[in-house]
C-alpha positions in Angstrom: 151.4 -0.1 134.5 150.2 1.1 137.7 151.7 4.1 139.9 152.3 3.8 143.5 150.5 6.8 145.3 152.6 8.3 148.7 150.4 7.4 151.5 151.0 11.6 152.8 149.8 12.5 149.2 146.6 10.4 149.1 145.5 11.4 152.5 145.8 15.1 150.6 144.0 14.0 148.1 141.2 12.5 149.6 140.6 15.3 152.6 140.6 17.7 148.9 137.6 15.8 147.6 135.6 15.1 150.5 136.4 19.5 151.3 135.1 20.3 147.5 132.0 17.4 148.6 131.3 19.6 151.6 131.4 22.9 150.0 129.0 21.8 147.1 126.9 20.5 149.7 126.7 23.5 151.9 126.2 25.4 148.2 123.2 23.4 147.8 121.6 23.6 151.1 121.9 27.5 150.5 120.0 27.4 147.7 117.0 25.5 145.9 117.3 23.2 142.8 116.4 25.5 139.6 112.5 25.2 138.9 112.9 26.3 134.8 110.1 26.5 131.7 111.5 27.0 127.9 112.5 30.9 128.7 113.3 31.3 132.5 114.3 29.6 135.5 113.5 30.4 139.6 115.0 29.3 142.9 115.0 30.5 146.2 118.5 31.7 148.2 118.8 31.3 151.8 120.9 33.6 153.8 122.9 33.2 157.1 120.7 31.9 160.7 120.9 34.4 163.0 118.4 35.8 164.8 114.4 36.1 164.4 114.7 38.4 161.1 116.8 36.6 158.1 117.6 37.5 154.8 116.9 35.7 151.9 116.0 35.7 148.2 113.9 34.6 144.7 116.6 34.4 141.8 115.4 35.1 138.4 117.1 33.9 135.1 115.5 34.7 131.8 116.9 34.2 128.4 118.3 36.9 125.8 115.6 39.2 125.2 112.6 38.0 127.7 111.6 40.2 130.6 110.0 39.8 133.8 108.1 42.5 135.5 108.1 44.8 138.8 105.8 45.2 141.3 103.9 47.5 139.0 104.1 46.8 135.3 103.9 49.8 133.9 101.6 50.0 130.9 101.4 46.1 130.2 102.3 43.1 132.1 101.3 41.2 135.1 103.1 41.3 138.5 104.9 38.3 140.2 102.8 36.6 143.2 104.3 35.1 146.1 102.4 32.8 148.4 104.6 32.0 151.3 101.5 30.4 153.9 103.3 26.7 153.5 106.2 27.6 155.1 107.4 26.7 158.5 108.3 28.4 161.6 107.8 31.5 159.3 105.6 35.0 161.0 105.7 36.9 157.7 107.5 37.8 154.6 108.4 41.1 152.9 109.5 41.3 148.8 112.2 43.7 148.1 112.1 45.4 144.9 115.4 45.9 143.0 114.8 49.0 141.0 113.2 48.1 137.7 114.4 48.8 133.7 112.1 50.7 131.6 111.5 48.9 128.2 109.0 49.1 125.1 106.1 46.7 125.7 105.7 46.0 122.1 102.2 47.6 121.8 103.1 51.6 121.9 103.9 52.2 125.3 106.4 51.1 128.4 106.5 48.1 130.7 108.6 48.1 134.1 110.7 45.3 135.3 113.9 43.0 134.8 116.1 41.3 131.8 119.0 38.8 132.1 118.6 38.3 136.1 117.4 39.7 139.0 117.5 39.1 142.6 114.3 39.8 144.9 115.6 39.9 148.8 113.0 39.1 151.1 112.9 39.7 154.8 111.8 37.2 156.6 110.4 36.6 160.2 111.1 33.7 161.8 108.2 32.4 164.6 111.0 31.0 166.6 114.9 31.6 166.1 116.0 28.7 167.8 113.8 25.8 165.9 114.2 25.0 162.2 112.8 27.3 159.4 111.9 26.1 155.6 110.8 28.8 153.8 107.9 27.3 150.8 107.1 29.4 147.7 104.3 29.3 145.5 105.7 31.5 142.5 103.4 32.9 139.4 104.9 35.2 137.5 105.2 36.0 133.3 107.9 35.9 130.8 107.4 37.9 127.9 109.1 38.6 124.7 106.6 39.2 121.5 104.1 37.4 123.9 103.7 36.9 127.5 104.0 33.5 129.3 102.6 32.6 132.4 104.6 30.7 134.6 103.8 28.5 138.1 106.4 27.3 140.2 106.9 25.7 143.8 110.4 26.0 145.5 111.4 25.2 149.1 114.3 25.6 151.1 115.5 25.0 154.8 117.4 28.3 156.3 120.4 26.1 157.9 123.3 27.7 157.5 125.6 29.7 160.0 127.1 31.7 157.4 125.6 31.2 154.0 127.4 30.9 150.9 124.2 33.3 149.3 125.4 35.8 151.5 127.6 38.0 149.3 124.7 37.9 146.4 121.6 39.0 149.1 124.1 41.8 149.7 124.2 42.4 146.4 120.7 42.7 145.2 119.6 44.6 148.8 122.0 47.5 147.6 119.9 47.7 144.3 116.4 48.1 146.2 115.8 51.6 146.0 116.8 53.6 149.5 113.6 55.3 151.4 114.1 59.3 151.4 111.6 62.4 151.7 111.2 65.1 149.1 114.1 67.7 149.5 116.6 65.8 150.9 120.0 66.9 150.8 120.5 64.5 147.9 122.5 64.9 144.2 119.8 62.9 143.9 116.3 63.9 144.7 112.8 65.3 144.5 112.5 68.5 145.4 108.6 69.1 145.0 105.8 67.8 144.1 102.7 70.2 143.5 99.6 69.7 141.0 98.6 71.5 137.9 95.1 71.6 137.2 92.8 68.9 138.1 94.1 66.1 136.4 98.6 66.9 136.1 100.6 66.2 138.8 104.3 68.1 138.3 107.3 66.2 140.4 110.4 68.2 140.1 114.0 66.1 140.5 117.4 67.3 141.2 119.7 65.3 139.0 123.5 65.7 138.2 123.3 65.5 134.3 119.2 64.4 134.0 120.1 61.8 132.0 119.4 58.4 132.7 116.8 59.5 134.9 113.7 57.2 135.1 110.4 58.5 137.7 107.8 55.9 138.3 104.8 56.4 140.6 102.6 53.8 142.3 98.9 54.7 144.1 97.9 53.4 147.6 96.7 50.1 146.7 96.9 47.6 143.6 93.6 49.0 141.9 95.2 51.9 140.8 97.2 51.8 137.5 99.1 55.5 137.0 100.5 56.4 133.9 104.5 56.1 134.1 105.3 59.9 134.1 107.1 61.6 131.4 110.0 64.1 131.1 108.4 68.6 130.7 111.2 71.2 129.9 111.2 72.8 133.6 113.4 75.5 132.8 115.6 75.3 135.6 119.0 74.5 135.4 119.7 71.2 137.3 116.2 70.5 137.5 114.8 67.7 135.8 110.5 67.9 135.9 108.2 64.7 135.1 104.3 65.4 134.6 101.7 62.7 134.7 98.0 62.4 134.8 95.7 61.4 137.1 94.4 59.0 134.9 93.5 55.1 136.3 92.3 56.2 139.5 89.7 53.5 140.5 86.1 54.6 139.7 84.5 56.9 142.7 88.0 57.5 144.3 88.9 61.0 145.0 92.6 61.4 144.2 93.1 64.5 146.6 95.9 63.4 149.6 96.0 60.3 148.6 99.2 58.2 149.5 101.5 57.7 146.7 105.0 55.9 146.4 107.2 58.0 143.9 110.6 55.7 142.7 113.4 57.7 141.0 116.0 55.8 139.7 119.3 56.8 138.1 121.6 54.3 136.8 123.5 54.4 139.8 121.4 55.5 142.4 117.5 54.7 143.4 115.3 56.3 146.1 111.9 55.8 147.1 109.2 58.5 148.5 106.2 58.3 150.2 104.0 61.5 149.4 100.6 62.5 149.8 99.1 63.9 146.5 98.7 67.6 147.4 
């Protein structure tokens, strides 16, 4: 038995499907097809075209209880590298760091990095704002668990849209890449000094609400260096919370004195980032 249709209703119909068709579409070209292994999966997001400088993204997804790592991996771990030179119509590209997770490394001490999913924003320079941009990845990062993966993976995506339906999730991750401040700021928040003890101890003192759930990580002035993660000193201060590391992993013949370092504090719902010379 068949069921005659009202042509009004049908025209309905039909303009519905071809609008959910369009959307998906428009959903697609904001974003590349997954590129997964057995424990993760990476794509790249694309934010709205407008103007020279755009905003878009590397999307992480990792399965329960595998981990990714920061732009410093803390005790253990290897670092995600981006190559970017394929691309098109592209002048340069910046990673943005969401503020990392502390977690046991499984070998006695702590990596840095990211769980479940993460977001990575990237600025990106367009060459020319009025001609067309695809943005090409060359992705190597690790998954670990017990044991660390290595991963390679290619993505590419055209920047197209007006107003991109990625938009609202860039947003999202830039607000968890940690704000740049200077020691003493006005802040809840803060570092308030940073001075050394001895040759080898470097003391960072932090105003902190409750100093709990208070993470400092420190980074040297290029990738050669490897820092300890500092750890929490009684400072015996009220309302001040004081982390302590040493000056070990300083690259062979380096004197450490003045040298530029990059001091991340992150609270679980606030994260700032200083740039200090060692005093």
């Amino acid at each position: 038995m068949s069921a005659l249709v009202p042509h009004h209703s049908a025209t309905l119909f039909i303009a519905a499907i071809v609008s959910s068709c369009l959307a998906l579409d428009a959903r697609a070209q904001d974003s590349s097809p997954w590129q997964r292994d057995s424990h993760s999966a990476v794509r790249l997001l694309a934010g709205s075209r407008s103007g020279p400088v755009l905003l878009g993204g590397i999307a992480f997804q990792l399965q329960p209880g595998w981990k990714t790592y920061w732009r410093t991996p803390g005790d253990s771990g290897v670092p995600p590298r981006f190559d970017f030179s394929k691309s098109e119509n592209v002048e340069a590209v910046t990673v943005l760091w969401p503020a990392p997770t502390k977690f046991d490394d499984g070998a006695g001490g702590h990596s840095l990095g990211y769980h479940d999913s993460v977001v990575l924003p990237l600025r990106i320079v367009s060459k020319s704002a009025d001609k067309p941009m695809i943005l090409r990845a060359d992705i190597s990062y690790a998954v670990c668990e017990k044991i660390c993966i290595p991963v390679e993976a290619k993505a590419e995506l055209a920047f197209t849209s007006v107003a991109s339906t990625e938009d609202t999730a860039l947003s999202a991750a830039l607000d968890t890449v940690p704000k740049p401040a200077n020691v003493g700021d006005p802040n809840p928040l803060t570092i308030r000094d940073v001075k050394r003890d001895g040759k080898k101890d470097v003391i960072v003192d932090v105003a902190a609400p409750e100093g709990r759930g208070v993470h400092l990580y420190v980074e040297g002035p290029t990738p050669d260096w490897a820092l300890p993660i500092p750890t929490m000193r009684d400072s015996g201060t009220p309302g001040i919370t004081r982390f302590a590391f040493e000056l070990d992993g300083v690259p062979p013949g380096v004197k450490p004195d003045g040298a530029a370092l990059k001091l991340t504090l992150v609270s679980p719902d606030k994260a700032y980032e200083f740039n200090v010379n060692l005093p």
